[in-house]
N, C-alpha and C positions, 0 to 999 in steps of 0.2 A: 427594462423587461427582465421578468424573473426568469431564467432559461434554464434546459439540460445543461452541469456541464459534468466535466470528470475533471480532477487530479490525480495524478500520479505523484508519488514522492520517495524517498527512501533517507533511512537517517540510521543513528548508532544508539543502544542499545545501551542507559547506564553501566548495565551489570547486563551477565546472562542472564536468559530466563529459565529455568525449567517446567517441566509439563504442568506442573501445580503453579507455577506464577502465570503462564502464557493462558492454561484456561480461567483462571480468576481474568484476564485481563482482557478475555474475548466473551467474557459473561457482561462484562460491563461495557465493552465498546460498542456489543450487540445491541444493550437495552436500548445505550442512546441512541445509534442509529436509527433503531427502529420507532422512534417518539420523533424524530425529524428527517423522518424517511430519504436515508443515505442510507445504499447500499455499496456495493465492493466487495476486497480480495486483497488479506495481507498476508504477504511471505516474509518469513522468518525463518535468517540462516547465520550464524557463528556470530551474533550482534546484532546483525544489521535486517533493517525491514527494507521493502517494499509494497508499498500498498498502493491502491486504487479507492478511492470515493469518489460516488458519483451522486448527483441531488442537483434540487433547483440552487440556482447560481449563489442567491441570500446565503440559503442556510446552508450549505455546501460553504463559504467562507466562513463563515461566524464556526463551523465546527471546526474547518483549517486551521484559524487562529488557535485555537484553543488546543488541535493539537502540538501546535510552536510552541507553545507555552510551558506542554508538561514533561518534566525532569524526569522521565523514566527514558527518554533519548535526547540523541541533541544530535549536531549535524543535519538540520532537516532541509534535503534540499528537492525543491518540485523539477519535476524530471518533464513534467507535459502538465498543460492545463488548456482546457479550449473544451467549445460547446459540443455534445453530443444532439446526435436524432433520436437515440434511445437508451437506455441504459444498458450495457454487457454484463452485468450480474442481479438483473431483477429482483431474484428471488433471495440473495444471497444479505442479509443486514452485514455479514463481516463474513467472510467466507476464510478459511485459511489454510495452510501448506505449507511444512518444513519443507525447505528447498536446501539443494545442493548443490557445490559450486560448479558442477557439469552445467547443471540446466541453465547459469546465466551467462556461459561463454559466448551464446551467438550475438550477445548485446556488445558492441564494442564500447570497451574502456568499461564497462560493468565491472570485470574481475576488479581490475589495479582499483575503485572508487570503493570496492567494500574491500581490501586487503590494506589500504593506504589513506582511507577516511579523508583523498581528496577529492573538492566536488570540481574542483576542474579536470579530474583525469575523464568524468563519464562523457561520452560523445555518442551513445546511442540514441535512433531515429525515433521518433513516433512509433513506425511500423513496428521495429525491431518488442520495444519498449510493449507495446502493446501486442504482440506474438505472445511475450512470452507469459503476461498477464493471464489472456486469455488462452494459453495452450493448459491449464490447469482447471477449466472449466471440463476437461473431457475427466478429469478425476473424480471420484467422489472425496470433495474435502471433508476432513479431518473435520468432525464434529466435538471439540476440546471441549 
């Protein structure tokens, strides 16, 4: 069965990006989503992402892989995966937000996994992981 689902992930960031790489790179992560209707919310801060996609369960993995693949990060490690009842960014094909390292302290072991680029320091919850996803929804994102 094709189902809702989300992942989450966070990984590191060949090089920095600045505002002229980050919006070429959300003009094109856009188009695809929206041709295999995945939507989401990626944050970007001193490297490192975290993002959310969510889509029917197929093509929701076939894009996953493919983001494994591409050498503009590496370290990609899924934080959450499981089925949703609807999607928390409908409208959003890539939604996005420079975040700062205030905003990811309430996730435990977040700081030390993007200061230390190790995936066993993260130990934050579902809940936590997903606050702080969706506490950026009350923004209006950064249209790069």
């Amino acid at each position: 069965m094709n189902q809702l689902k989300h992942i989450v992930y966070v990984s590191f960031s060949s090089k920095p990006l600045n505002e002229s790489e980050l919006k070429a790179l959300l003009k094109v992560i856009r188009k695809k989503n929206k041709a295999h209707g995945i939507t989401g919310l990626l944050l970007y801060n001193n490297s490192t992402f975290i993002q959310v996609i969510e889509g029917l369960e197929d093509t929701l993995h076939q894009v996953f892989e493919k983001i494994k693949k591409d050498n503009r990060h590496t370290n990609v490690v899924i934080l959450l995966e499981e089925p949703i009842q609807e999607r928390t960014f409908p409208d959003w094909y890539m939604g996005f937000q420079q975040i700062k390292d205030d905003q990811t302290r309430g996730i435990n072991g977040f700081s030390d996994f993007m200061n230390n680029s190790d995936s066993t320091l993260l130990k934050g919850s579902t809940e936590e992981v997903m606050h702080l996803l969706t506490s950026f929804k009350k923004y209006t994102w950064k249209h790069l």
